[in-house]
Structure formats: structure tokens, C-alpha cells
MARLODREN-46837 format. One line per 8 residues: number of its first residue (from 1); for each residue x, y, z of C-alpha. Coordinates in steps of 0.1 Angstrom, whole numbers, plus 5000, padded with zeros to 4 digits. Example, Ala and Ser with C-alpha at 12.3 -4.5 7.8 and 13.67 -1.06 7.14 Angstrom:
2
1 = 5123:4955:5078  5137:4989:5071;
//
This chain:
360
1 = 4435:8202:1830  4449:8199:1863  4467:8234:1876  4504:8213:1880  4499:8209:1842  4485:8246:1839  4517:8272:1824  4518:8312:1812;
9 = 4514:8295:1777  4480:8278:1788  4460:8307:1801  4473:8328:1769  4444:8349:1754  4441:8337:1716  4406:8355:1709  4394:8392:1706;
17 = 4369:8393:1736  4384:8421:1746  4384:8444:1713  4350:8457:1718  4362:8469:1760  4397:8485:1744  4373:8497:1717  4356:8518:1744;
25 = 4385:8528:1763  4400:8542:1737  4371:8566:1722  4369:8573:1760  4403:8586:1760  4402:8601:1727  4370:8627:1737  4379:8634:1768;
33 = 4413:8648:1750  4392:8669:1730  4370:8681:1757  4398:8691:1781  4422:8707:1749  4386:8724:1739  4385:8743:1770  4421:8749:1776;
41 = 4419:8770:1744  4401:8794:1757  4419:8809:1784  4451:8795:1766  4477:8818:1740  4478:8798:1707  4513:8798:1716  4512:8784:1743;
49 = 4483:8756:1733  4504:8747:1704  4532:8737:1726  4515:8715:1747  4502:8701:1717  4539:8697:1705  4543:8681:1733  4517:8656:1739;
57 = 4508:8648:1701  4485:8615:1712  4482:8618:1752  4484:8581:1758  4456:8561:1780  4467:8553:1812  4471:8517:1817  4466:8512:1850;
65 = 4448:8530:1883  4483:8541:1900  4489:8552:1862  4459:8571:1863  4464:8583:1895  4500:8603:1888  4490:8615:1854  4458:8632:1870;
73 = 4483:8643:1897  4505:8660:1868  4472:8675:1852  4465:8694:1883  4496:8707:1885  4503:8716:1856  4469:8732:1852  4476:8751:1889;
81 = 4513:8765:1870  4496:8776:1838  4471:8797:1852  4492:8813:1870  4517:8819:1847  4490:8834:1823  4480:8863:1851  4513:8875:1844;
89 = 4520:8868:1805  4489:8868:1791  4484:8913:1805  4516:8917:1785  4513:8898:1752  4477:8917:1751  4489:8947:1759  4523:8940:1731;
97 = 4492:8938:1705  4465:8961:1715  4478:8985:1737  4455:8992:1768  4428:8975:1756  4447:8941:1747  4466:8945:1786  4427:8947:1798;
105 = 4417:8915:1777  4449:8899:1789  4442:8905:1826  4406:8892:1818  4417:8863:1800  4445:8853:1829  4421:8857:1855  4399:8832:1842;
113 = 4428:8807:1837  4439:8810:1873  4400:8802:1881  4395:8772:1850  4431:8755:1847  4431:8741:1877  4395:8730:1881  4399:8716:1843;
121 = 4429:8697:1860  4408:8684:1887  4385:8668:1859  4417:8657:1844  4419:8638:1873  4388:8623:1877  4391:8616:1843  4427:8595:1840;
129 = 4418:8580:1877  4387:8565:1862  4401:8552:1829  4431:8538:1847  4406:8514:1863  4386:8507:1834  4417:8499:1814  4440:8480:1842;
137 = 4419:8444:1830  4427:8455:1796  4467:8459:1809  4465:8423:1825  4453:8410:1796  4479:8426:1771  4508:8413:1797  4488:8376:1793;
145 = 4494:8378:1756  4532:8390:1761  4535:8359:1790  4567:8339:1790  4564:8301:1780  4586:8274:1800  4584:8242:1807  4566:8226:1836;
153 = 4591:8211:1864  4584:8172:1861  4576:8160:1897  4601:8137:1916  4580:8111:1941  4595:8113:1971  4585:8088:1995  4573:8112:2029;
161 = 4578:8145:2007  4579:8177:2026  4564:8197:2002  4554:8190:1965  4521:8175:1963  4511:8176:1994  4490:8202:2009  4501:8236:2025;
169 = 4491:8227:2063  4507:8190:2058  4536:8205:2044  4543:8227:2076  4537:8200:2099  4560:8173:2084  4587:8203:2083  4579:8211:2118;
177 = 4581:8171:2126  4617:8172:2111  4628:8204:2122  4637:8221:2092  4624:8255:2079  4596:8256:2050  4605:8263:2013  4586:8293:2012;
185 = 4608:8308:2037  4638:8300:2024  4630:8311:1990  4614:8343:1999  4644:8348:2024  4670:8338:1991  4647:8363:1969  4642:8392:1990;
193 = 4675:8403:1987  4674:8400:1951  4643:8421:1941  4659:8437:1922  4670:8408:1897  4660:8417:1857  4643:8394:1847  4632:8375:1877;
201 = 4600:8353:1876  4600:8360:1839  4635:8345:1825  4633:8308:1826  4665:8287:1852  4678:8256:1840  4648:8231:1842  4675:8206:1856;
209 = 4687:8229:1881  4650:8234:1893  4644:8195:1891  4677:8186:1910  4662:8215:1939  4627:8202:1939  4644:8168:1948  4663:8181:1978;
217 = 4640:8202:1991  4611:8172:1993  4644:8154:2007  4649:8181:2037  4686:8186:2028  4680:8220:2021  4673:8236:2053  4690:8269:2052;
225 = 4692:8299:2026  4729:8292:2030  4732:8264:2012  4715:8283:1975  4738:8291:1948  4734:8329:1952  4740:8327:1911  4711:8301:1907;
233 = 4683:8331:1911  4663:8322:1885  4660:8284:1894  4652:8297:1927  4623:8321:1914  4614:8287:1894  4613:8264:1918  4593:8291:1945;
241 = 4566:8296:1913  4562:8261:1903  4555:8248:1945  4523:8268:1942  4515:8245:1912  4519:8214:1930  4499:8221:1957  4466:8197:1957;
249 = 4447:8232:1969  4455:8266:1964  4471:8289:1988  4440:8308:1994  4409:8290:2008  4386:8287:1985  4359:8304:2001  4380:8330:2003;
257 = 4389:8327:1963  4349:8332:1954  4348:8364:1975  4374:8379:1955  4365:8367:1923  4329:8388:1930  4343:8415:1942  4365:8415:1911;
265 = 4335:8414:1885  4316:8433:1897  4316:8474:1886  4326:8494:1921  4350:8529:1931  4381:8516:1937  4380:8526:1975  4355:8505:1975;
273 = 4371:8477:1958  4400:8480:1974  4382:8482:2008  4360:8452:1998  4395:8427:1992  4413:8438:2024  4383:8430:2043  4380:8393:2022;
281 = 4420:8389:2031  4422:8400:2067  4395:8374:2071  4415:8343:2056  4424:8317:2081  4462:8313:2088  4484:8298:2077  4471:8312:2045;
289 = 4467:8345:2056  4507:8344:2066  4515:8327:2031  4500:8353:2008  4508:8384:2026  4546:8371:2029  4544:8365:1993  4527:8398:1979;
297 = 4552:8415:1998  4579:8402:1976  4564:8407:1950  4556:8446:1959  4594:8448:1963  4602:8436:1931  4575:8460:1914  4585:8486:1934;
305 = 4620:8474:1915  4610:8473:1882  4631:8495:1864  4656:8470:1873  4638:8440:1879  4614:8446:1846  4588:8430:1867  4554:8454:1867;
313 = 4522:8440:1889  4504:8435:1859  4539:8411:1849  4537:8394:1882  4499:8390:1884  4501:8366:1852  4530:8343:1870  4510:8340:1906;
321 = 4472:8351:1893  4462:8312:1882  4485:8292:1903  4474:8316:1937  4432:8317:1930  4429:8285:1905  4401:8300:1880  4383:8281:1858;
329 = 4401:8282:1822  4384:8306:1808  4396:8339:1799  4374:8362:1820  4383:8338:1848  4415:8339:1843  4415:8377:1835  4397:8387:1872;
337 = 4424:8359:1892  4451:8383:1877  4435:8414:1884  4431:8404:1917  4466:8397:1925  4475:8428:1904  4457:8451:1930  4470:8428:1961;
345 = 4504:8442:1947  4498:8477:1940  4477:8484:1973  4497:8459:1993  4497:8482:2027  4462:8493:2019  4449:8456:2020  4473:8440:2045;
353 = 4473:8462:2069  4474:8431:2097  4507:8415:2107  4515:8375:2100  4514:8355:2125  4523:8322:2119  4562:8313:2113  4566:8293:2084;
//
């Protein structure tokens, strides 16, 4: 199947590889619940561990690292503002019941939650961090299942195209031969100022629209963001996703593509992972180095938008994941592509940290 062919609907998950991994994650979650409620009991009022229980009835798995990452955040602190809450209630409920005796069990008891709460927070931590990263495959995969179906944009032949079907270096020197600027910079220009579209990349323009654009851009009669129909933005988003389609190669060098893909599958700290795919980008070649770090950084702002936009990473990875690092069609393939571009999104000034140069 060739990738100009290749939709959302194609790289869909159908099987349960993936029950045995959630499996996992979730008895994961489930005793480490238990273990951290366990202790909290016992330099915890059952008045006060009942309301936390009230209020947390099934603490829910993060989904992804940066998930993990803020409700680990909120466990510390919470942990740091309950034990030192108890050095003052828990002397006086004591000493409500038992007099002197109780008020000295009371200080005893809120001097050892000022010392655990926080340290069991800490774990807390460690603990969400850790199953964020096991479970962000199992939150690309989920948003593969949910992926939006459309149809595939049916290729005009243009005699001399400027774009479609040709490579990404031939396409920038036929523009640069006719003086007009490159699709990808007018799009990303046109969509920039609309990150914070609902819907976009995922709501599916007018496939006639889309066709009739394809046409003029191979034509070179659209050379400026100008001359869009600021109304037409999900024809725009269309037409920017279905270019990487066409493309005879994919926007990352292929060398480049098996680096990632290893340092995807294989188990690693996610300094280390992160570490290991800003060194595997900052090394690409330009153009493509240009191209992608253009393009991620639209797609950061629309995540960073996505109470509006409704557009998460893990949404976004499964529209650019396949078309961007051209797996094999195969689920775990297909599953580490999207990962990939999930994590080039949410650590975008972590693993870019060099400028573009090239000018599209």
C-alpha cells in the first residue's frame, strides 16, 4: 500500500495486542493506590482519609508523561499541606478525645505526617511520572482507535508540478526557479494564526475545495497567504496534511527515521529518551531539519490550544505520525511513528533547541 493511499482509517488498531500492556498498567495503578492510601492512614484522621477518598473514589491513571508529571506535582503538594495542617489539627482533635494524653498522641501523630506526607508525595511522584510513560503508547493507541476517517485528495497531474509528487528538495527548487513561496509556508503562515481552530486537522474541508487548492498550488497561482479564504481553514489544514502524503519520500531522512524508531522501542528514563531524539533531530540534514521543526511548532501551538482547538499531541501524532516517519503497516510500527511525533510535540523546546535555517 503506498503512503498517498495510506488514511487515519488504514493504520486503525482492529486487534487486542495491547490488552495484556493496559492489563499491566492498570494493576500498576491500582496497587500503588493502595500502597500510598495504606500509608497515608497512618498519620491521617479517618476524617480526614475519608474525604480524600470522597474525593478521589478511582484515582485515574495518568495517560501521558506531562500527565504524570502534574499529578505527581499535585501529590507533593498536597502531601507538603496535609502534614502540616495535621501538626496543628491533629494535637487538638487528640486532646478533644483524650485530654492530655490524646493532645500528646496528636502532636506525635502530626509530627510524623509533616515528616511522611511529603516524602509519600515524592513516591507519588515517581510513581505517576513513571506510569505516565508506560501508558502514553497505550494513549496513542486509544486516539488511533478514536481517528477520524476522510477521504484521500485524488491527485491532479500537473505537467511541471511544484509540489505534489515530487520530492521535498525538487519541490523548493522549482519554487525558487519561479519565484514563488513554498506551500508549507504558506500554510503554516495561514494556520498559525488559527491554532486555535476546534476541530482543526481532525474535521474533514470540502474534498473539492482541497482538490481545486491542490490544483493551484501545483499551478503556482497561489503565492501568498493572501489570497486563502480565511473561512476555508479546514481545507487548508487538509490540503497542508495530505502534501506530506504525496511526497515520493518522507520529510525525515530515512536514516534519520530508523534512529528514532530504536530509540522509541527500546525501554529508557525519559531524560534519556528525550535526550536521545534531540540529538537524532539536531543531526537531520536541512531542508528537513527546517521542515519538521517549522511543522512541530505548529502543532505545539495548537496543543498548547487544545481546550479550544480539541487537538491533544497524542490527537496530532496520529494525523502526522505515518505520513512524517512512513512505518511499516504494522501496528507496533505504526504505534512507535506516533509516539515519536507525540513526544516531538510535548518536548518541542527540549528537542529543538537549534534555530532553522533554511527559508522555505
Amino acid at each position: 500500500m503506498s503512503y498517498q493511499q495510506m488514511t487515519e482509517k488504514d493504520v486503525t488498531p482492529t486487534n487486542n495486542n495491547d490488552s495484556a500492556y493496559k492489563k499491566t498498567s492498570e494493576n500498576i495503578n491500582k496497587n500503588s493506590n493502595n500502597f500510598f492510601t495504606g500509608i497515608k492512614s497512618t498519620v491521617s484522621t479517618n476524617e480526614s482519609l475519608q474525604s480524600d477518598q470522597q474525593q478521589q473514589q478511582q484515582p485515574q491513571a495518568p495517560k501521558t508523561f506531562v500527565d504524570g508529571v502534574f499529578k505527581g506535582l499535585v501529590s507533593i503538594g498536597s502531601g507538603i499541606i496535609n502534614g502540616t495542617k495535621g501538626v496543628v489539627v491533629e494535637p487538638y482533635r487528640g486532646a478533644k478525645r483524650e485530654g492530655v494524653a490524646g493532645f500528646a498522641k496528636g502532636v506525635a501523630k502530626g509530627v510524623g505526617g509533616v515528616v511522611l506526607l511529603p516524602v509519600v508525595g515524592v513516591m507519588e511522584f515517581v510513581s505517576m511520572t513513571t506510569q505516565g510513560i508506560m501508558n502514553t503508547p497505550l494513549t496513542v493507541i486509544e486516539a488511533m482507535k478514536n481517528a477520524p476517517k476522510e477521504e484521500t485528495m485524488e491527485l491532479t497531474s500537473i505537467e511541471h508540478c511544484l509540489f505534489f509528487g515530487i520530492s521535498l528538495e525538487e519541490s523548493i527548487l522549482r519554487c525558487k526557479e519561479k519565484g514563488v513561496p513554498h506551500l508549507i509556508t504558506i500554510c503554516l503562515e495561514f494556520l498559525t494564526l488559527r491554532v486555535n481552530h476546534e476541530g482543526i486537522f481532525r474535521l474533514s474541508g470540502s474534498k473539492t475545495e482541497i482538490d481545486k487548492f491542490q490544483t493551484q498550488f501545483d499551478k503556482g497561482e497561489i503565492n501568498s497567504v493572501g489570497q486563502l479564504d480565511s473561512f476555508k481553514v479546514n481545507e487548508i489544514a487538509g490540503l497542508f496534511k495530505q502534501y506530506f502524503r504525496f511526497t515520493p519520500d518522507p520529510i525525515v531522512p530515512k536514516k534519520t527515521i530508523k534512529k528514532l524508531m530504536e530509540i522509541q522501542s527500546k525501554p529508557a528514563d525519559q531524560n534519556e529518551k528525550i535526550s536521545a531524539l534531540k540529538h537524532g533531530v539536531c543531526h537531520m540534514d536541512e531542508p528537513y531539519y527546517s521542515v519538521l521543526y517549522r511543522c512541530t511548532e505548529l502543532l505545539t501551538k495548537i496543543a498548547e490550544n487544545s481546550k479550544e482547538s480539541l487537538m491533544t499531541p497524542s490527537n496530532l501524532s496520529i494525523v502526522f505520525g505515518v505520513s512524517w516517519l512512513r512505518p511499516e503497516n504494522e501496528l507496533q510500527q505504526i504505534a512507535d511513528a506516533n509516539t515519536v511525533v507525540f513526544h516531538l510535540i510535548s518536548n518541542f523546546p527540549q528537542i529543538f533547541t537549534k534555530k532553522p535555517s533554511v527559508v522555505l
